[in-house]
Phi, psi and omega in degrees: 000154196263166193258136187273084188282112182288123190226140203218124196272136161265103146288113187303146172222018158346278177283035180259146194295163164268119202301279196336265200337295167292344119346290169327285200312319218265338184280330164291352168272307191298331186301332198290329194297329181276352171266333179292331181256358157081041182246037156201141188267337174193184196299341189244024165257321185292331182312291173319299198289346196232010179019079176224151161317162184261341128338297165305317165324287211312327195261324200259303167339297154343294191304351176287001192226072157245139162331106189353290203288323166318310193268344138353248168318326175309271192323310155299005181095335194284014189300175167259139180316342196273001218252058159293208185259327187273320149330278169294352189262336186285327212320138181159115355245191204270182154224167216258005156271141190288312186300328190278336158326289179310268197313297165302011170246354192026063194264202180276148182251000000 
């Protein structure tokens, strides 16, 4: 009889986005959309309805205005490892030209 051998197919998972990361992105647009749409009146109504700290609001907001091509590379996976969720929230403050986003985040430009 032949010997039964266990074969495990490893998929790269290289390029895979990072779940935090795209969290991060999507909860600052939205916390950004509701204020833009007057459906929370200042940071600590928003705080409440979307129950994230008014601290954290504070921190996060900002990332609604990263760069197209950032938020890309967030989504496609292509970020530099260095580039966590703990990364953008220190981020402060960001600025508001995309390239200097970009070099200092050391994404693709």
């Amino acid at each position: 009889m032949g010997e039964d051998n266990l074969i495990i197919d490893t998929v790269e998972t290289k390029n895979a986005a990072d779940p935090d990361l795209c969290k991060l992105i999507a909860q600052a647009r939205i916390a950004f959309d509701m204020l833009a749409e007057a459906k929370a009146a200042n940071l600590d109504d928003l705080s409440e309805q979307i129950g994230l700290h008014r601290n954290t609001l504070s921190r996060i907001l900002p990332l609604a205005f990263l760069a197209p091509r950032i938020v890309e590379d967030i989504l496609a996976g292509k970020q530099p490892p260095e580039l966590t969720t703990k990364a953008l929230k220190a981020l402060s403050p960001l600025p508001a030209c995309w390239k200097k986003q970009q070099q200092i985040l050391a994404t693709s430009a």
